[in-house]
TORSE-169269 format. One record per residue (C-alpha): residue in one letter; z, y, x. Coordinates in steps of 0.05 Angstrom, whole numbers, padded with zeros to 5 digits, always signed. Last residue first. Layout:
TORSE-169269
AZYX/...
END
This chain:
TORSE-169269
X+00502-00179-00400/X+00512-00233-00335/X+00464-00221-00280/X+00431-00287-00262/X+00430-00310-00187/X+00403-00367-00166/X+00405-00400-00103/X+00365-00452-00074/X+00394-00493-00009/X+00345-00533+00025/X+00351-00587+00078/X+00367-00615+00145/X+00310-00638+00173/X+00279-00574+00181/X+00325-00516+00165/X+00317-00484+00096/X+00352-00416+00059/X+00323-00404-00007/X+00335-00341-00053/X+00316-00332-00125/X+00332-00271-00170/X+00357-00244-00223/X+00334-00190-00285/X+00324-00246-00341/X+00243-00236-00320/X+00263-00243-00240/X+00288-00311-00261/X+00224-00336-00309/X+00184-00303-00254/X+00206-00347-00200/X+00211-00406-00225/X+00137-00401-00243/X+00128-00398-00177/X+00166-00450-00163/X+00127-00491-00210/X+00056-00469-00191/X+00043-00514-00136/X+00011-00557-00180/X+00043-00630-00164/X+00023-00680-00122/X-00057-00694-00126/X-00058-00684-00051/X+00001-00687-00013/X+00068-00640-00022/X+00069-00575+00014/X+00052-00525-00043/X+00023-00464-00051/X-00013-00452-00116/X+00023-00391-00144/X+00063-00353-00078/X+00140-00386-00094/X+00140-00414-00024/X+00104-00369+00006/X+00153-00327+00054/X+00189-00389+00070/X+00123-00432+00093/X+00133-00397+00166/X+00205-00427+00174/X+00182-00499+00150/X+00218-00523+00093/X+00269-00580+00094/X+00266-00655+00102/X+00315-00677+00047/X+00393-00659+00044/X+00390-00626-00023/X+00420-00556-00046/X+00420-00524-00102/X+00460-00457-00110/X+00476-00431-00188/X+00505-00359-00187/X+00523-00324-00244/X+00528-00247-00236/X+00577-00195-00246/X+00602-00192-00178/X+00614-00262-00166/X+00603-00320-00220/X+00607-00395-00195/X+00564-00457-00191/X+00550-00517-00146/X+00500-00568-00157/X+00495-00616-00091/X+00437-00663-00077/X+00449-00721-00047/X+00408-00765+00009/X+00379-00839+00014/X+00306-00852+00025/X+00257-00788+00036/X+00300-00731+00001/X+00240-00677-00015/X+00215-00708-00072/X+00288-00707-00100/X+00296-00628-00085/X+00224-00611-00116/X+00253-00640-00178/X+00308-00611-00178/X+00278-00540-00163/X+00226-00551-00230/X+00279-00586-00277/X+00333-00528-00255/X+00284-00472-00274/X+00253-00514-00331/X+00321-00505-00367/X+00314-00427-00347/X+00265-00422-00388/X+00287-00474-00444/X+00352-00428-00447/X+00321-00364-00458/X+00383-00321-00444/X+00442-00294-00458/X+00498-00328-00405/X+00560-00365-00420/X+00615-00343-00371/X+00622-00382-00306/X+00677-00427-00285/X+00656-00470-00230/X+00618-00529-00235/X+00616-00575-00159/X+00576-00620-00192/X+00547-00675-00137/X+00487-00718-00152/X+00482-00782-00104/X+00408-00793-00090/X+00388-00870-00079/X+00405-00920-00135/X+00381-00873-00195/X+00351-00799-00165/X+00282-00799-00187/X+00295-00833-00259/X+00351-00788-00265/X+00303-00732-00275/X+00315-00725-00344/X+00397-00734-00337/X+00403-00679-00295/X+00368-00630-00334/X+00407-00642-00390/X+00471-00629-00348/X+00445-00557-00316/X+00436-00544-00385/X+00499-00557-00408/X+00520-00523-00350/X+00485-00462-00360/X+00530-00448-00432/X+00487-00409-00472/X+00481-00340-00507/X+00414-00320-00543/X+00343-00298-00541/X+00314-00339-00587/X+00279-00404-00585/X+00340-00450-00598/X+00317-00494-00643/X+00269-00528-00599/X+00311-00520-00542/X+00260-00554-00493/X+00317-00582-00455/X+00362-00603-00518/X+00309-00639-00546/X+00294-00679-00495/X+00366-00700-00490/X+00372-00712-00565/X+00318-00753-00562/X+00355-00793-00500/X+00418-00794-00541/X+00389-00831-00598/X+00358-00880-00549/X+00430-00891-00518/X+00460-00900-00592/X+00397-00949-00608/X+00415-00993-00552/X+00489-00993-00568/X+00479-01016-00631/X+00422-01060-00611/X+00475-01095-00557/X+00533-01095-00616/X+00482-01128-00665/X+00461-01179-00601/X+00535-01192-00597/X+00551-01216-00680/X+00484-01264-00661/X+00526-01294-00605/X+00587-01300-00637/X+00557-01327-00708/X+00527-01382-00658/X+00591-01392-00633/X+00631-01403-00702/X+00571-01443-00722/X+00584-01493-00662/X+00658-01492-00672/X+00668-01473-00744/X+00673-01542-00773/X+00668-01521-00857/X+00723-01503-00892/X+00682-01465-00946/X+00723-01399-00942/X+00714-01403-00865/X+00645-01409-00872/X+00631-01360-00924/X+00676-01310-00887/X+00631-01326-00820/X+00573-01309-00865/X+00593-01249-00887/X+00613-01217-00827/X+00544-01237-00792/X+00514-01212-00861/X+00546-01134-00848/X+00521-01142-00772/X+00453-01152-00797/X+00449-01102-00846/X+00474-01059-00797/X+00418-01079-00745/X+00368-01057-00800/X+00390-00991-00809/X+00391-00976-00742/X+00321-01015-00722/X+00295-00978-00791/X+00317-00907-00768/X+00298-00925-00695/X+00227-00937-00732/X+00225-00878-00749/X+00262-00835-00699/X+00222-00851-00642/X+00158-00822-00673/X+00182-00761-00697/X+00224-00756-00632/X+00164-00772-00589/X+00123-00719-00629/X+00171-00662-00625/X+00184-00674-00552/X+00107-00674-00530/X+00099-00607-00580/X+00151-00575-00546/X+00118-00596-00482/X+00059-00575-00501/X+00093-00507-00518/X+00126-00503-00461/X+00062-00519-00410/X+00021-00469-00454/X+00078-00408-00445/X+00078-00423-00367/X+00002-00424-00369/X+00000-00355-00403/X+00053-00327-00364/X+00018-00355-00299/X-00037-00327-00328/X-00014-00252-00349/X+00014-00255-00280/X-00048-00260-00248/X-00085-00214-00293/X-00024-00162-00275/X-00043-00183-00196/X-00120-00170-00214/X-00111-00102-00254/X-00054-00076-00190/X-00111-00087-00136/X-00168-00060-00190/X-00119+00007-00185/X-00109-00005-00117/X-00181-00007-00097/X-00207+00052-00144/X-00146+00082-00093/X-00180+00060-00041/X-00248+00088-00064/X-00223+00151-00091/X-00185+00162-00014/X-00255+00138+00019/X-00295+00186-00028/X-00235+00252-00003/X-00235+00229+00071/X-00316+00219+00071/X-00322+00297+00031/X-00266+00313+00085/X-00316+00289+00133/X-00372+00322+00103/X-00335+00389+00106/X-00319+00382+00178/X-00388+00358+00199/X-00400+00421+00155/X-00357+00471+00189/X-00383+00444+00255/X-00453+00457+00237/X-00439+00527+00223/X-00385+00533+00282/X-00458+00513+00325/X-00498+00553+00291/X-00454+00609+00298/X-00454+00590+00380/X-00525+00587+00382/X-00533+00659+00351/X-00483+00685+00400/X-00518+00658+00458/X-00594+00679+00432/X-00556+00753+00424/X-00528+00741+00497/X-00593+00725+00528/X-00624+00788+00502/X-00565+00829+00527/X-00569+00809+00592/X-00639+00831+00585/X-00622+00898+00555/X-00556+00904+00613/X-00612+00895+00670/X-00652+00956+00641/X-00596+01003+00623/X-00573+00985+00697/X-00633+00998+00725/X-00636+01064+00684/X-00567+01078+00717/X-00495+01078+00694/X-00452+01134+00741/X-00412+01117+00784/X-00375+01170+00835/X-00344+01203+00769/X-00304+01147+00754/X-00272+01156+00674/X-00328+01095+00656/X-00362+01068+00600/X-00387+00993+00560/X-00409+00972+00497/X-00441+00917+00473/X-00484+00918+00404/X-00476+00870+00340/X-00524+00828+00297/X-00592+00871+00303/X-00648+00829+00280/X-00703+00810+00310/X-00691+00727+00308/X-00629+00748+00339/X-00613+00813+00369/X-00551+00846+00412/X-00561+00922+00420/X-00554+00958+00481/X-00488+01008+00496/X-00482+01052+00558/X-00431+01107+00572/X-00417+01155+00636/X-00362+01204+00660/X-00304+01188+00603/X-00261+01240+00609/X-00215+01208+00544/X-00223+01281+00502/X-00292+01283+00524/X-00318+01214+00494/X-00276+01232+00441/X-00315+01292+00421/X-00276+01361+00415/X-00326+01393+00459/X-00372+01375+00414/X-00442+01358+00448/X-00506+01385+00451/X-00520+01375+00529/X-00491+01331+00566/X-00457+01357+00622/X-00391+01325+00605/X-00423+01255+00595/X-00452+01248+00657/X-00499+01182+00657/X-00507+01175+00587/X-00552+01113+00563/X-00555+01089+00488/X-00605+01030+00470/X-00653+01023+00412/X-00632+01000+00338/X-00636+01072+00309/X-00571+01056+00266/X-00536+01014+00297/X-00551+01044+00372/X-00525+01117+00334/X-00477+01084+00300/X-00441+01052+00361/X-00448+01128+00407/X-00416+01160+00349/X-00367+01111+00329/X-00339+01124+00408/X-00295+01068+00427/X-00217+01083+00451/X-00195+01082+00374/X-00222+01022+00364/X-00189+00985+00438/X-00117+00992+00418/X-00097+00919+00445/X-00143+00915+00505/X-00149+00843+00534/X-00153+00832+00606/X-00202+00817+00643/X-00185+00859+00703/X-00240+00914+00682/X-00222+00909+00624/X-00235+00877+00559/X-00249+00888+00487/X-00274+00831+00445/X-00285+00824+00365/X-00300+00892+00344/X-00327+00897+00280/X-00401+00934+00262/X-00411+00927+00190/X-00452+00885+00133/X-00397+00865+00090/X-00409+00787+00088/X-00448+00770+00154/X-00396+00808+00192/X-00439+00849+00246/X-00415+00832+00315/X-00386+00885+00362/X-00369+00873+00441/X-00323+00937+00483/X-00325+00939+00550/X-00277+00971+00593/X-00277+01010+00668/X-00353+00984+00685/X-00377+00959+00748/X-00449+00934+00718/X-00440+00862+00734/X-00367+00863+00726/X-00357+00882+00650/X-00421+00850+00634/X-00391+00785+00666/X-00325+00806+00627/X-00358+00816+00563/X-00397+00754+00559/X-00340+00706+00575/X-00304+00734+00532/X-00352+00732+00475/X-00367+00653+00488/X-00304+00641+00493/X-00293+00662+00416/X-00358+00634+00393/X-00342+00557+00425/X-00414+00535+00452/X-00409+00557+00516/X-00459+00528+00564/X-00512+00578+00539/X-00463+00634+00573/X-00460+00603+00642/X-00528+00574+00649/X-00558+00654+00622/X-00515+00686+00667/X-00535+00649+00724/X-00618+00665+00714/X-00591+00730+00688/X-00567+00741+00756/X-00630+00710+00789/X-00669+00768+00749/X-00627+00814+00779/X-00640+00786+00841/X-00714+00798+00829/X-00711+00867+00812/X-00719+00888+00735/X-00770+00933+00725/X-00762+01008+00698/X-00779+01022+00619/X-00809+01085+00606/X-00818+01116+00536/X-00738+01117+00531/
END
């Protein structure tokens, strides 16, 4: 059309409102709605029909078709004329006809016809210049008929809409790639945590590899301790021993000589008595060092490094008898041994096992108390419970009790690495350690070691 009429000044307070309403929708899908129905009631029309070119193919699709009540049309492509779409697509100017049956040059077999549609009017929706879709709308009422005005008022409206539209896309555009980059953020924080883990798991294996480590340097220093105090012991022991014999084979011999002489034997009869009793005392003093070595021995298992059976209570009686220096005059050690299988095991492990928890139990006992060694086998396992009657654990120091480096004793006391060495040794022959503690009433630690 060479003529274009004016738009009236309350049509241009329409679009005024049209435009706040539509630019306030930012969602693409209401924002079509809402455009079709106010075009829908603005200009009085039956239906409305809204295209939008798809970016990747190039073509016209439908996306809304409404009503005159606003509500939805299911079948609304074939109820379109393709003729009146391509023609707008194609020549990119708007379509008026305001009595379609008297128009001239047309089929009588056109759709348009067919449906008695009295008057159609499609504009084109722009952005940036370019055509990105076209609304439709027509009529079966014969007492209204689209005007020029309404042509007119529909190409503005249609303006606003096509800036609209083009908002909304850039909108789901931007969307889409807050979206993206916060999968992207998802997906780097996921690598990073698991990165995390992974240097998580590296650190605790490094932990263990120490405590493994230190555990392996403390038994072979002790190993090493032992073997040197029984070297050394047993040398001169060997000449204390061999030498006391001599002794006690000359005592004999001189109170033969005596006799056979006829000499007074009161006086040298007692001093032969008292010299004859010191050989017994060394005797008896070299015996009880003898057994001490043997002792020391027997807990580091110097000969016994492999992987074999044992009986526990052996153990459980070496271990005793090392830390009787804590316990003599003031801790009364109960054995309440029941009958347990022998067990295969490392048995200068689990030999600093007991040393480690017995200890702990006589540093715990302030003054007089007892410590009770019970032992039994249930359900396939061996199970070795230690209790004590000293001051107890408190309930929140439970959970980290065998954590490497805790401990509750005062500065410059102990490690705090011996229960949790405890730990491992146990969990490494397939048990486990459990501690029950009240506060001034003591500690109960029980082991249990599955038999094989």
């Amino acid at each position: 059309m060479s003529e274009q009429p004016n738009i009236t000044y309350p049509q241009l307070i329409t679009l005024y409102e049209v435009s706040r309403k539509i630019n306030s929708k930012l969602n693409l899908p209401e924002l079509l709605d809402e455009t079709m129905d106010l075009a829908i009631e603005l200009l009085h029309a039956e239906k409305g029909v809204l295209l939008l070119r798809n970016k990747t193919t190039g073509e016209l699709e439908m996306k809304v078709a409404r009503a005159m009540d606003k509500s939805r049309i299911a079948d609304a492509v074939a109820l379109v004329s393709r003729t009146v779409v391509r023609k707008v697509e194609s020549g990119g100017q708007s379509l008026l006809m305001q009595n379609v049956p008297d128009s001239p040059g047309l089929n009588p077999n056109m759709s348009l016809i067919r449906r008695k549609i009295k008057s159609v009017i499609c504009v084109p929706l722009r952005s940036r210049e370019k055509l990105v879709g076209c609304i439709y709308l027509d009529t079966t009422d014969k007492q209204h008929f689209f005007k020029t005005e309404d042509l007119a008022f529909l190409e503005g409206f249609a303006n606003l809409a096509g800036i609209a539209v083009e908002n909304a896309r850039n909108y789901r555009q931007v969307e889409e790639v807050n979206r993206n980059l916060e999968s992207l953020v998802d997906e780097r924080t996921q690598e990073v945590q698991a990165k995390h883990n992974e240097l998580q798991s590296a650190y605790d294996q490094l932990k263990d590899t120490q405590m493994q480590l230190l555990r392996s340097e403390k038994m072979a220093s002790l190993g090493m301790l032992v073997a040197g105090i029984a070297h050394e012991i047993n040398t001169p022991l060997g000449a204390i021993n061999s030498n006391t014999d001599t002794f006690s084979r000359c005592c004999g011999k001189l109170r033969d000589s005596i006799q056979d002489c006829g000499l007074e034997q009161g006086a040298n009869a007692k001093t032969i008595d008292v010299l004859d009793n010191l050989s017994k005392v060394n005797v008896t003093a070299v015996e009880r060092i003898t057994k001490i070595v043997k002792t020391l021995r027997n807990f580091a298992r110097l000969d016994e490094e492999d992987y074999k059976q044992v009986d526990l209570h052996e153990g459980l009686d070496t271990t005793l008898t090392l830390t009787a220096h804590l316990s003599r005059a003031r801790i009364n050690c109960v054995k309440k041994y029941g009958k347990i299988p022998q067990l295969t095991c490392y048995a200068g492990q689990l030999n600093q096992v007991f040393m480690n928890i017995l200890v702990n139990s006589c540093q715990a006992i302030e003054g007089m108390g007892a410590i009770t060694i019970e032992t039994s086998h249930k359900d396939g396992a061996i199970v070795i419970a230690i209790s004590d009657t000293g001051i107890g654990i408190a309930k929140e120091n439970l959970d980290r009790i065998f954590d490497p480096g805790f401990t509750t004793k005062g500065v410059g006391v102990g490690t705090g690495l011996g229960l949790s060495i405890s730990y491992r040794i146990v969990e490494e022959h397939g048990g486990r350690i459990e501690v029950e503690s009240r506060i001034g009433k003591g500690t109960t630690f029980t082991i249990y070691l599955p038999v094989k």
